[in-house]
N, C-alpha and C positions, 0 to 999 in steps of 0.2 A: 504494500500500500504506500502510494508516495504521498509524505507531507512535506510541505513548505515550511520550515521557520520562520520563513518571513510576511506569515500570513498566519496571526493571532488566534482564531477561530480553527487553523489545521492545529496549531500545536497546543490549544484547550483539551482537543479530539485525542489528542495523540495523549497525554499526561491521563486522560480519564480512560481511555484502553489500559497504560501503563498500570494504574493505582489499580482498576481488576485484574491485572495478570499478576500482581505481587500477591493481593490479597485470596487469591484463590489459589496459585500455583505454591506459595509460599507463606500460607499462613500469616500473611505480614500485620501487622497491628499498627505497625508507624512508619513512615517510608519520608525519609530526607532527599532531597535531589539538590545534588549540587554539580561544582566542575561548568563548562561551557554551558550545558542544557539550563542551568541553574539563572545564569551571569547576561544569559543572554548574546554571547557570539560565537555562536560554535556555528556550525557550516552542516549541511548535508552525512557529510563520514565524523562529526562530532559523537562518540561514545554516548548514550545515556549514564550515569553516573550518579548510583543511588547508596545510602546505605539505612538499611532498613534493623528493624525487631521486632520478631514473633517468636512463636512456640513449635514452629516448626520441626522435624526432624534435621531436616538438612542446613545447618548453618555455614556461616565463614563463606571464603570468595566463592561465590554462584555464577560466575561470567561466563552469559549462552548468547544466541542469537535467537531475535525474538524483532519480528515483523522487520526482517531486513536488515535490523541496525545491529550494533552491540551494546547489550546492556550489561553494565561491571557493577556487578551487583555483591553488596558486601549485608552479611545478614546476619545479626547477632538475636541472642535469646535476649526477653524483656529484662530490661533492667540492669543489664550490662553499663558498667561505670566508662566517660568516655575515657580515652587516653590518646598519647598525643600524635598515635596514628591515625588519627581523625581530623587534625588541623584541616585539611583539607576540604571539610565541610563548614569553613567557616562564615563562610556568605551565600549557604544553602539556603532553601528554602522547602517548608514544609508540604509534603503532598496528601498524607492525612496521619493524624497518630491518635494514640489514644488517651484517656484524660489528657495530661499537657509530660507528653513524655517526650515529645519532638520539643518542643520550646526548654522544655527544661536540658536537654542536651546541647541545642543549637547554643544556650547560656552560657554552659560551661564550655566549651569550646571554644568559642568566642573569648570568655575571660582567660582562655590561657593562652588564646591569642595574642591577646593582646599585650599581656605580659613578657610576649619576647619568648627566646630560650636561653637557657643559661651560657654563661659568656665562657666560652674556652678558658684552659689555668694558661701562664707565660709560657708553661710548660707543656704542654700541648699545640698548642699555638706554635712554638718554635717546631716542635717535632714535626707538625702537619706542613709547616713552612717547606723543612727540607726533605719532606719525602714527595714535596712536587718539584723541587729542583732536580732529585736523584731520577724520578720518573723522565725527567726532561730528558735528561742526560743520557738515560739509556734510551729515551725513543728518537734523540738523535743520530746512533749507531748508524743505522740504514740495514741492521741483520735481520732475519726472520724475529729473534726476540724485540727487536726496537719495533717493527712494525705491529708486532702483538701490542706495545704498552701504549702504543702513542693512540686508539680510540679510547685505552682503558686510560689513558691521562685526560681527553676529551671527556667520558664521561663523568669524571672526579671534581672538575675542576670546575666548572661551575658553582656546584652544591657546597664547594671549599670556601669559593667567593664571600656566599653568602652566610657560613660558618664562623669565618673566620668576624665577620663583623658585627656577630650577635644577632643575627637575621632569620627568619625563620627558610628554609631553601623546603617550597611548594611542587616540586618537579617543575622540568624545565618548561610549561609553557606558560605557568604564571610566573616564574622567576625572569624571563628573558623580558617578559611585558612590563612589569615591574621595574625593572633594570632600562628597558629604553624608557618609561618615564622618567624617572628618575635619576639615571646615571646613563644620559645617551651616547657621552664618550667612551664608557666601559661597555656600552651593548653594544656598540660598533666592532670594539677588539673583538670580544665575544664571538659576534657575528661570524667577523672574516675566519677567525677559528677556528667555528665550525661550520665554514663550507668546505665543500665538494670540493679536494684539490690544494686545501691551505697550504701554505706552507712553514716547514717550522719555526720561519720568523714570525708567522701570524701567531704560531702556539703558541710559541715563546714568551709573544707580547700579552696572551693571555694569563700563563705562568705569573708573569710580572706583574700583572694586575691583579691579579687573585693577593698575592703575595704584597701587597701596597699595607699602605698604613687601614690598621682596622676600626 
């Protein structure tokens, strides 16, 4: 069935199919949606992105395909305490629960949001520092081992970024969006990075930046 995102009345249609297929196939009692579907810009191949609680048998990640799309569907039993594998729900919005079990989560999560995470010791900080240099270094080699570390350095180094300067690191497509508001000279390094082809002065420079004052 094709819906439009960009046509209010499809994606009303689309969210109340969704809220019966949780609530029947899964027992669900309270269903969060957040991520693109949630925020409003996700495109056509945007994920559905829910996490839910019931009493169901089958809990933890549920991710199937369902009318086409992909629904990554995380499903805990009622009354599961949040934690902070959930940050990610933090500017969800609720598609039904039950008493105020969806509000009372969206709360907490939110407040530990907002609270940051805890700030790296000097001592960690330095360590994390120079195991992105040591990473460099071997993914500058040009051997079969350099070309293994140098995407495993690409993946790292982002989530370093924003580690290292008390940030909360949201996986890379709210960090990247975050980052060109915010720091549009650092999401340009970023960028060139990680495209298709960089080269290890773009890494480098990203290395260097990562590694900047915190």
């Amino acid at each position: 069935m094709s819906t439009s995102l960009d046509d209010p009345e499809d994606q009303r249609e689309l969210l109340d199919r969704l809220c019966a297929h949780l609530r029947k196939q899964f027992s669900c009692s309270t269903a969060i949606l957040y991520g693109s579907r949630a925020r409003g810009d996700g495109d056509s191949t945007s994920d559905i992105d829910v996490l839910a609680f019931g009493d169901a048998d089958e809990t933890g990640h549920v991710a199937h395909r369902w009318e086409n799309l992909f629904l990554d569907l995380l499903v805990y039993p009622s009354g599961t305490k949040p934690s902070r594998d959930w940050l990610r729900i933090h500017d969800g919005r609720i598609l039904f629960q039950r008493h105020a079990e969806g509000d009372e989560v969206l709360a907490a999560v939110r407040d530990m949001f907002s609270s940051g995470p805890e700030r790296m010791s000097p001592g960690d900080a330095r360590t994390t520092r120079l195991w992105l240099e040591k990473m460099l270094a071997r993914a500058e080699k040009g051997d079969a081992e350099g070309d293994y570390r140098r995407p495993w350095l690409l993946r790292e180094v982002l989530e370093i970024y924003f580690l290292l300067r008390g940030r909360w690191y949201l996986g890379p497509k709210m960090s990247l969006a975050s980052l060109q508001n915010e720091e549009p000279a650092h999401f340009e390094v970023f960028r060139k990075a990680l495209a298709s082809g960089a080269s290890m002065a773009d890494i480098r420079s990203a290395v260097t930046t990562a590694n900047g004052p915190g």
